[in-house]
C-alpha positions as CSV (number, residue, x, y, z in Angstrom):
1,X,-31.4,1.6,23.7
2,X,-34.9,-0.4,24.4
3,X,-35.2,-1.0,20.3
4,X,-32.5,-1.4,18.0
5,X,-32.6,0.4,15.0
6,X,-32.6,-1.9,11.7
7,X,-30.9,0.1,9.5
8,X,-27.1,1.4,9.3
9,X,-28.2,4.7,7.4
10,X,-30.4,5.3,10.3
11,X,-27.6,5.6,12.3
12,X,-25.7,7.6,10.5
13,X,-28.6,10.0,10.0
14,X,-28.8,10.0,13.8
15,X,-25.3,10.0,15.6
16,X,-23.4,13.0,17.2
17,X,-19.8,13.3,17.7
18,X,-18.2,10.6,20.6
19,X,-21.1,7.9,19.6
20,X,-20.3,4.2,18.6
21,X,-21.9,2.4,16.0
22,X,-22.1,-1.6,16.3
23,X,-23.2,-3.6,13.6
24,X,-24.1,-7.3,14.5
25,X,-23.0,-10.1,12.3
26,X,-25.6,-10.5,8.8
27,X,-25.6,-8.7,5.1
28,X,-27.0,-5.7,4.6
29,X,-27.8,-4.5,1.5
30,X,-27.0,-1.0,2.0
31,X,-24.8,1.8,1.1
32,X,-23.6,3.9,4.1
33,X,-24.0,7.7,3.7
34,X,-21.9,9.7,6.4
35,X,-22.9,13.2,6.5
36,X,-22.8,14.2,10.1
37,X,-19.2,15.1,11.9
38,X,-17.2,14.1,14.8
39,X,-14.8,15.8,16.5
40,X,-11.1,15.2,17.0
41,X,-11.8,13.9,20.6
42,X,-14.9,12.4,19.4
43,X,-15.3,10.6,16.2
44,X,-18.1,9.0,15.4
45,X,-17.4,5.5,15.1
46,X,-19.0,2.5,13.1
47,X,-17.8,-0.9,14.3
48,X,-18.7,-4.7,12.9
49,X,-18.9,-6.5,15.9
50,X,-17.8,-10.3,13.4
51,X,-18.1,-9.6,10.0
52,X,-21.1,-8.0,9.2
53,X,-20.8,-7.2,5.4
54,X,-22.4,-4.1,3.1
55,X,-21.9,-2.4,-0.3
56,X,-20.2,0.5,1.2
57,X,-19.4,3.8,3.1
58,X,-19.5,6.9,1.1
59,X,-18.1,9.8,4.2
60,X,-18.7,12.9,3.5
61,X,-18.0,14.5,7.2
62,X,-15.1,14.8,9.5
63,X,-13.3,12.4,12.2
64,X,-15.5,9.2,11.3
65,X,-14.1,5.6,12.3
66,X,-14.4,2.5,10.1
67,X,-13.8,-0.6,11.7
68,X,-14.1,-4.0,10.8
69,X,-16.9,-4.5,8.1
70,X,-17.0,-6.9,5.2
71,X,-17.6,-4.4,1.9
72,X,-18.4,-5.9,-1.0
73,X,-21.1,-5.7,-4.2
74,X,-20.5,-2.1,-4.6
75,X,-22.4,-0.6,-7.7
76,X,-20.6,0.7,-10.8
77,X,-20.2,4.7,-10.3
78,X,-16.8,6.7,-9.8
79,X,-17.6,8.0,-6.1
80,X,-20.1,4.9,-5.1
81,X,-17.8,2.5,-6.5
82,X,-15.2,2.7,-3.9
83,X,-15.5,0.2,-1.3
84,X,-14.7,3.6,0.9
85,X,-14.8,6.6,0.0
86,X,-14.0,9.5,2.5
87,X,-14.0,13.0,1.6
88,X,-12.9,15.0,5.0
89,X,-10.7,14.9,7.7
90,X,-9.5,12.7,10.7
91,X,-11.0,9.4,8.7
92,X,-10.2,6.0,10.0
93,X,-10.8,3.4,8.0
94,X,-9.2,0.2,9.6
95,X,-9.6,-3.7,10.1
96,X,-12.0,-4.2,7.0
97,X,-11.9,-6.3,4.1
98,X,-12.6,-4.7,1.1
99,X,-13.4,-7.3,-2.0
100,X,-14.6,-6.3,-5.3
101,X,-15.3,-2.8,-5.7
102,X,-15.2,-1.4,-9.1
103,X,-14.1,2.1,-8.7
104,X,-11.5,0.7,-6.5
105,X,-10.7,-0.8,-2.5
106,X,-10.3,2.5,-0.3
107,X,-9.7,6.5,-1.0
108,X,-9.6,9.5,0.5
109,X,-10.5,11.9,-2.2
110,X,-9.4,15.9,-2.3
111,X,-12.6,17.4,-4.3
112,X,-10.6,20.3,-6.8
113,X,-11.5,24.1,-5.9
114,X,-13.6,23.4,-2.6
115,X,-11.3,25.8,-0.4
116,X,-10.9,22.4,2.1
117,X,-7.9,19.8,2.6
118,X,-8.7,16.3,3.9
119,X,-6.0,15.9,6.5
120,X,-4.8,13.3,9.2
121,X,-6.4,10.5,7.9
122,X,-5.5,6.8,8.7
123,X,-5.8,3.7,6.5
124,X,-4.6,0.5,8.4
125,X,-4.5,-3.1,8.7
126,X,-7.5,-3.5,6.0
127,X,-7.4,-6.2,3.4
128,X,-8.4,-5.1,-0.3
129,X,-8.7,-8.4,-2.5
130,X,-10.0,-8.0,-6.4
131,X,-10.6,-4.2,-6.5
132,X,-11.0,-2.7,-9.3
133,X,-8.1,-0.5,-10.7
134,X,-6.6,0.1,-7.2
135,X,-6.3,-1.0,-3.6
136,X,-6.1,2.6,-1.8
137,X,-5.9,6.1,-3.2
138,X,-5.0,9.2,-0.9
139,X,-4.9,12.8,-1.4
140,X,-4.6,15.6,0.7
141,X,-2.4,16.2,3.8
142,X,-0.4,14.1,6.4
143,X,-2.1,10.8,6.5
144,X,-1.4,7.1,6.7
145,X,-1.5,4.1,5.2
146,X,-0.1,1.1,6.9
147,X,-0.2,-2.8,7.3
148,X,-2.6,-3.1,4.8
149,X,-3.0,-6.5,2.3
150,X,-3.6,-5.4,-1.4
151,X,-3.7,-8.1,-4.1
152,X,-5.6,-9.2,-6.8
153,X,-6.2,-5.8,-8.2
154,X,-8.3,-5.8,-11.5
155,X,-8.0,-3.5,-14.8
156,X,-11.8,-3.6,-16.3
157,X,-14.3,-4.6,-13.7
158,X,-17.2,-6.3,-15.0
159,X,-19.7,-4.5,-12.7
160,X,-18.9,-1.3,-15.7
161,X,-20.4,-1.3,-18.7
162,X,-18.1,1.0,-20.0
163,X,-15.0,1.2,-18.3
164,X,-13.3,4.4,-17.0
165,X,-10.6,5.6,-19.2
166,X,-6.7,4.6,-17.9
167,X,-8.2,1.5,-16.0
168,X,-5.2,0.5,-14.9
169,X,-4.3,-2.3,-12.0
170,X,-2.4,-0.7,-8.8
171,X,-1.5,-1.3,-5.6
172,X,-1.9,2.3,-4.1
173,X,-1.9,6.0,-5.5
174,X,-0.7,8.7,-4.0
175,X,-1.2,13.1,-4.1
176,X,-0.9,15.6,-1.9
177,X,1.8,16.2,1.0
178,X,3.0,14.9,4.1
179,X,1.8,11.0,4.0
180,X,3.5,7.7,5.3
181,X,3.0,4.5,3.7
182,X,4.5,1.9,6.2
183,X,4.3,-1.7,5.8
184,X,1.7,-2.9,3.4
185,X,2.0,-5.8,1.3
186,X,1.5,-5.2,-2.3
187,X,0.8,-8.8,-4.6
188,X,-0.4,-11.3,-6.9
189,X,-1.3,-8.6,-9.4
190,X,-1.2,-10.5,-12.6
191,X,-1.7,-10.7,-16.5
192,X,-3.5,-14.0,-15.7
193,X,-6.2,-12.5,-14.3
194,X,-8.5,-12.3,-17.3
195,X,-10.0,-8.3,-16.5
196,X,-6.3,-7.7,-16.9
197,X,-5.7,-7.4,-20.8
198,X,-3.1,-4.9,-20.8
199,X,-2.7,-3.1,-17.2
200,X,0.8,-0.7,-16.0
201,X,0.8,-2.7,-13.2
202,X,2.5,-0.7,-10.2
203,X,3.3,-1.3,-6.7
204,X,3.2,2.6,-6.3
205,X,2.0,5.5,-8.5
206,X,1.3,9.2,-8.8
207,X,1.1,11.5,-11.3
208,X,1.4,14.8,-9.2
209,X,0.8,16.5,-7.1
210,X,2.8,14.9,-4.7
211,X,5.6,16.1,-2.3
212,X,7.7,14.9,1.1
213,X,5.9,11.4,1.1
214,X,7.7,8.4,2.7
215,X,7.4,5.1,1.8
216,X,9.1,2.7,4.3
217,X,8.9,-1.0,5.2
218,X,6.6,-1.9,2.7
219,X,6.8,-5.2,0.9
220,X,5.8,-5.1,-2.8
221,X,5.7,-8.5,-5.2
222,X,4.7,-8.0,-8.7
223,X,7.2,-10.1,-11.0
224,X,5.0,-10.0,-14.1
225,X,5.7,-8.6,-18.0
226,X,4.0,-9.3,-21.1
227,X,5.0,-6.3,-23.1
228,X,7.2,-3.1,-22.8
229,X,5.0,-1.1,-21.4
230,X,3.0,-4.3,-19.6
231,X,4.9,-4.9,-16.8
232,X,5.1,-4.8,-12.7
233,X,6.8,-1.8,-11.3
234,X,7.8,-1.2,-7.7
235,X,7.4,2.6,-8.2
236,X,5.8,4.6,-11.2
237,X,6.4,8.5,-10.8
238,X,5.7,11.1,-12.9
239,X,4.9,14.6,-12.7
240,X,1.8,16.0,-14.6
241,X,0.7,19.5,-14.6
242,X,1.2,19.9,-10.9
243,X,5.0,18.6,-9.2
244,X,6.3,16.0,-7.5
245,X,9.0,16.3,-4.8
246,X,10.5,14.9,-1.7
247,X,9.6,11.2,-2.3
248,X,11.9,9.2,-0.3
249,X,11.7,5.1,-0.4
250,X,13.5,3.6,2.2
251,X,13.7,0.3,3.7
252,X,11.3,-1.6,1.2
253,X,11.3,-4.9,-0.8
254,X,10.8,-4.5,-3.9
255,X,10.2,-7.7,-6.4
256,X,9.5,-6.2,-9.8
257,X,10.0,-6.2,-13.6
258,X,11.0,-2.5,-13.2
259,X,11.7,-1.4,-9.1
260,X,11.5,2.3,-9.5
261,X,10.6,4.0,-12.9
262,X,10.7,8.1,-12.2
263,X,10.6,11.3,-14.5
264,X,10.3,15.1,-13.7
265,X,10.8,14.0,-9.6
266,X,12.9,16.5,-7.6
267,X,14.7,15.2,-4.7
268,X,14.0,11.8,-4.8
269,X,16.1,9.6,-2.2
270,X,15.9,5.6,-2.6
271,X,18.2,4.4,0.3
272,X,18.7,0.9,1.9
273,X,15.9,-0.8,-0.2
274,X,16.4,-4.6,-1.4
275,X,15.5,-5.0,-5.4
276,X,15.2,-8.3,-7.0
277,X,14.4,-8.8,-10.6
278,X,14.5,-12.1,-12.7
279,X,16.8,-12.9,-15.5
280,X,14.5,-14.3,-17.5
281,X,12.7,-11.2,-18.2
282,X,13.2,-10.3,-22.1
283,X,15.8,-7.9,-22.0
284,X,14.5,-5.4,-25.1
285,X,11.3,-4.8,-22.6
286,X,14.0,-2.8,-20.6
287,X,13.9,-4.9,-17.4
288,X,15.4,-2.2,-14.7
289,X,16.4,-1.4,-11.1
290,X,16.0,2.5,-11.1
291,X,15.6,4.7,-13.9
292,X,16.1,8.8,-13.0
293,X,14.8,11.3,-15.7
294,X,14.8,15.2,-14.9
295,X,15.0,14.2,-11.1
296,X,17.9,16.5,-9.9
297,X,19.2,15.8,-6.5
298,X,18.5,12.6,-6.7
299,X,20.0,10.1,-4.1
300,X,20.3,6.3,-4.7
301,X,22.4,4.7,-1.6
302,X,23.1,1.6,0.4
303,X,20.4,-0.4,-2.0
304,X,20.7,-4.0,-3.1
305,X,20.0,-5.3,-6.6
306,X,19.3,-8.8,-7.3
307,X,19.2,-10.3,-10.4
308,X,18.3,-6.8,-12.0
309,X,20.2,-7.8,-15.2
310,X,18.9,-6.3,-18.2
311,X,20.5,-2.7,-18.1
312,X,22.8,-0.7,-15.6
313,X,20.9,-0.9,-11.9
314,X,20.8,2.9,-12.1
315,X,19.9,4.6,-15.8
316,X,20.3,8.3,-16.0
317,X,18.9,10.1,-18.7
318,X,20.0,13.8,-18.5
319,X,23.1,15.2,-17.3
320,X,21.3,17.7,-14.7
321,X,20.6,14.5,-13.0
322,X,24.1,13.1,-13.2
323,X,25.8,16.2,-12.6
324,X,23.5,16.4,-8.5
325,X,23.0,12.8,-8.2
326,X,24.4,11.0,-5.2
327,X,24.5,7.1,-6.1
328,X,26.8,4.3,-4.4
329,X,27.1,1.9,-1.5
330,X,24.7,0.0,-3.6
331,X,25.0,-4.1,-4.0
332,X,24.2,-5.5,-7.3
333,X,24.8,-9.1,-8.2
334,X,23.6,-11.7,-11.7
335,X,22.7,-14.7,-9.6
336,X,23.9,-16.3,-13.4
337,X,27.8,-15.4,-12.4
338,X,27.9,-12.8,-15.4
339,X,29.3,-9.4,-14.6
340,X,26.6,-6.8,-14.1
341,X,25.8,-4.1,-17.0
342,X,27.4,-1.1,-16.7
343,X,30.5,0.2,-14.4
344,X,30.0,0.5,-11.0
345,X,29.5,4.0,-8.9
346,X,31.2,4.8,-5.8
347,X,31.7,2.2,-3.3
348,X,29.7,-0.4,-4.9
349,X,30.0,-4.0,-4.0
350,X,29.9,-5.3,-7.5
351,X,29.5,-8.7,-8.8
352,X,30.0,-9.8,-5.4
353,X,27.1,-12.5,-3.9
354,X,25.8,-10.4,-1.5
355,X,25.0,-13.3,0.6
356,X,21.0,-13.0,1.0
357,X,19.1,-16.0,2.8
358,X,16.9,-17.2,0.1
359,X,16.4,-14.3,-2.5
360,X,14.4,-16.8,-5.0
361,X,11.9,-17.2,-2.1
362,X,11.7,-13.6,-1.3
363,X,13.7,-13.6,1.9
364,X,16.1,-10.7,1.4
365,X,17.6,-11.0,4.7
366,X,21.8,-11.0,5.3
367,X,23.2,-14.7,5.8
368,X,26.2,-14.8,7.9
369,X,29.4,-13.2,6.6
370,X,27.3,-11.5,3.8
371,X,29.6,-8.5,2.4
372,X,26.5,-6.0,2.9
373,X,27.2,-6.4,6.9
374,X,28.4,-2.8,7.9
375,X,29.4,-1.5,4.4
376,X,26.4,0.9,3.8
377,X,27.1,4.9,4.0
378,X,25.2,6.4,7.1
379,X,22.3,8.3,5.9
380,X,20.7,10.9,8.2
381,X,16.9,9.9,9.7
382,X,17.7,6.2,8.6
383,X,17.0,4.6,12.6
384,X,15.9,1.4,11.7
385,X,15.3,-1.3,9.4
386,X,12.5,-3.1,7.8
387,X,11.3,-4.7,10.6
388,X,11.9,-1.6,13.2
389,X,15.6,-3.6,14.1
390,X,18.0,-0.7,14.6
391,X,20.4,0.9,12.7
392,X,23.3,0.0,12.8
393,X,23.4,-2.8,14.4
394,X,27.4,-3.0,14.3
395,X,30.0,-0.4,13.3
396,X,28.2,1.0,10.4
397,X,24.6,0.3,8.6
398,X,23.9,-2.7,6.5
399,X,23.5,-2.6,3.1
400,X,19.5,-3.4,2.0
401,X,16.6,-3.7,3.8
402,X,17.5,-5.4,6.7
403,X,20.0,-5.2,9.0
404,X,22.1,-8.0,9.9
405,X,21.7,-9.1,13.6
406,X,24.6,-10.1,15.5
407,X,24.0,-12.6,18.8
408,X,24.9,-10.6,21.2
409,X,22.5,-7.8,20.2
410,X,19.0,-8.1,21.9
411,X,16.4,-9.2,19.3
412,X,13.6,-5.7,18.9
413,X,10.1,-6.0,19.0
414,X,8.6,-7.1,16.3
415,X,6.4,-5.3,14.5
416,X,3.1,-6.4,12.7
417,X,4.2,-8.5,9.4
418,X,2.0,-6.8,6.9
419,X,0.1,-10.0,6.2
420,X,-0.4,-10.7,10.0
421,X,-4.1,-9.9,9.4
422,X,-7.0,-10.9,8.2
423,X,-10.7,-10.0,8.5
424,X,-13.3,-13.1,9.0
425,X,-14.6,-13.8,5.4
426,X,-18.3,-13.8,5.6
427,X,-21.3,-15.3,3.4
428,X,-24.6,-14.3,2.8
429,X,-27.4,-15.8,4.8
430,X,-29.6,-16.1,2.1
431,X,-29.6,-13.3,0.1
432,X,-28.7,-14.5,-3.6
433,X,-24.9,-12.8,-4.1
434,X,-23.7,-12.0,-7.4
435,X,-20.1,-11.1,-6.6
436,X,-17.5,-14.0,-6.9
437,X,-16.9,-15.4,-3.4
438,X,-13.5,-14.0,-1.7
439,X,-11.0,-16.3,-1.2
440,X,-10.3,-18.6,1.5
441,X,-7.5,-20.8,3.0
442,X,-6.4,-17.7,5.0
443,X,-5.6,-17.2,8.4
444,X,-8.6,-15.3,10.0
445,X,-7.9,-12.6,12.9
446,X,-9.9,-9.9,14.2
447,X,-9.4,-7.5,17.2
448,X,-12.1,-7.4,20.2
449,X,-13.9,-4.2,20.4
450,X,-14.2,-3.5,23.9
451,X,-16.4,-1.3,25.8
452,X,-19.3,-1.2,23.3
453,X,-22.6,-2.0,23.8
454,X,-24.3,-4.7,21.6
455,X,-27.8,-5.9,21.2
456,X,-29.2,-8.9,19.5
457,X,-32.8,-9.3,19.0
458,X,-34.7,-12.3,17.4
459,X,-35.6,-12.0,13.5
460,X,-33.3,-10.3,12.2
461,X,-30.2,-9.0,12.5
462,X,-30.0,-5.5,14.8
463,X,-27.4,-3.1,16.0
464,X,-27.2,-0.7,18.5
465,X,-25.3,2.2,20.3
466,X,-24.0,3.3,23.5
467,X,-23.4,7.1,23.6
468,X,-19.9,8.1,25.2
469,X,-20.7,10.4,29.1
């Protein structure tokens, strides 16, 4: 193009399917209003070529791309609120940094009674710092979220002047069917944080509908209680009016005050996860490692349970549960020396150290000799560990998250750690900014974005296009 537009919403007003977007470095104070659609072979694509920051995308269209933006100062509303907010299909909302919505970090919302399904959407490698109530919310059909940094989530943003009812302060929520959530890093969600008077502060929530969902790989760190009912959970599930099935949770980390908390959940498998707790949690708060109510054919397998002291690692409260529940092969182990609560299932290794590197620094991993090395029951579609390292690695699987590696066996490649990266934290040039600034002392990465075309005029700051042939 000869002239630059100046204006993102131009854009978007303007683009067809297979066009990119750039947007140069600068603040824009704009909202981002996606109407028109891509197509699967051509999305429309916006792209921040280093860091250019705005209050927001609000997508209402199919197969748009999201890439790289600083979103911030989003106004107080329950759709315009979001940092994103994508109502369609094919979405990809990736590389951002999200900071300070108060609606909440990044969703992709299923409007009731519209006779249309959001489906294939992707969420990835975006960090969401100080949102309010949640980092990422997804509903609809087969999408995914993955290697995305949440922390800092906040109960009652101050951008509302009255808050929504339930403000709560999560980590990601989750409806419809057919999702994976793979590697995201879930932390430092605390009662410190002074919008947080009295959040249920989980890891992982939903309230139905929700069915065959897997979570896997993902590291979640929320050791925090001041209350009963104020604590961190790994896992809240509960079905409302509509059901919840098929969750399986496999090959997670889970640091928590409660690690998975579940009622009225059919089918629920939690295999070869690793579970610390603390001791010093009060104990009358009902500190636990997995609690199973009306959630028949249940299977809890080949888990560890650090320091998850309080009550018996596994609690079930109905006999329709006992009576189809498979449990065992599980680890659990008081790093005070004291027996565990409770009398062990099946196969347990109980009592026993389970000989973890450094489980008071979070690194769950299997020292040498650990009694977890080849003791876990083989569970069908379990491949591969935490950190894509195959299973098994020896004669039979490991028990936790990880397997043990043994010398001779060739090291795998390594995935993305889910706190690998980190989008460039930008200022304002001069525009006056009333949102606290995001935090720094953090690594900064960014991908290039090759093959675009990108124009810089003098004055101000300008974008451009180049239209795919």
């Amino acid at each position: 193009m000869a002239q630059p537009w100046r204006t993102v919403q131009h854009a978007a007003d303007t683009l067809e399917a297979g066009d990119n977007c750039v947007v140069l470095q600068g603040d824009y104070d704009e909202r981002v209003y996606v109407t028109r659609s891509g197509r699967p072979e051509a999305p429309i694509t916006f792209r921040s070529a280093g860091g250019a920051r705005l209050k927001g995308f609000t997508v209402l269209a199919d197969h748009i791309a999201i890439r790289g933006f600083v979103i911030a100062d989003s106004d107080a509303h329950w759709r315009d609120g979001w940092g994103v907010f994508a109502e369609g299909s094919g979405v990809q909302v990736e590389f951002n940094h999200v900071y300070y919505a108060p609606a909440g970090g990044i969703v992709i919302w299923d409007a009731p009674n519209d006779g249309r399904t959001p489906s294939g959407c992707a969420v990835r490698h975006n960090r969401l710092e100080r949102n309010g109530m949640v980092g990422v919310q997804i509903a609809g059909q087969d999408h995914v979220v993955e290697g995305n940094d949440i922390w800092g989530t906040i109960q009652y943003h101050p951008h509302w002047a009255t808050p929504p009812l339930g403000a709560d302060a999560d980590g990601i929520r989750f409806f419809g069917s057919g999702h994976v959530v793979r590697a995201n890093h879930i932390h430092d969600i605390t009662f410190e944080d002074p919008e947080n008077a009295d959040p249920h502060i989980d890891c992982f929530q939903t309230w139905g509908p929700a069915s065959d969902i897997v979570f896997e790989q993902n590291v979640c760190s929320v050791l925090v209680s001041q209350a009963e009912d104020e604590g961190g959970q790994g896992f809240m599930i509960q079905a409302g009016a509509e059901a919840v099935t098929g969750i399986t949770i496999r090959n997670n980390v889970i640091e928590a005050f409660r690690m998975v908390n579940a009622f009225d959940c059919e089918g629920l498998t939690i295999v070869h996860n690793s579970f610390r707790g603390l001791l010093s949690f009060e104990s009358a708060w009902h500190p636990l490692g997995v609690s199973l109510s009306r959630c028949p054919a249940a299977t809890v397998k080949n888990n560890v349970f650090y320091d998850v002291g309080a009550v018996p690692y596994v609690v079930v409260h109905d006999g329709n549960t006992r009576q189809t529940a498979q449990v065992g092969n599980n680890a659990t182990y008081l790093s005070s020396g004291q027996r565990p609560v409770g009398t062990p299932w099946p196969d347990d290794l109980w009592g026993e150290d389970p000989g973890l590197i450094d489980p008071m620094a979070g690194d769950m991993h299997l020292r040498t000799g650990s009694p977890c090395i080849d003791r876990a029951d083989p569970v069908p579609g379990v491949t591969e560990d935490l950190e894509g390292r195959p299973r098994p690695q020896g004669a039979r699987p490991d028990i936790g998250a990880y397997e043990y590696e043994h010398a001779a066996v060739e090291p795998p490649t390594q995935r993305p750690s889910p706190t690998a990266i980190y989008l460039p934290m930008v200022r304002a040039n001069d525009a006056p900014r009333t949102t606290p600034a995001p935090s720094e002392g953090r690594p900064a990465a960014c991908l290039p974005l090759p093959g675009l075309a990108i124009a810089a005029l003098g004055g101000a700051t300008r974008w451009t296009r180049r239209r795919r042939i």
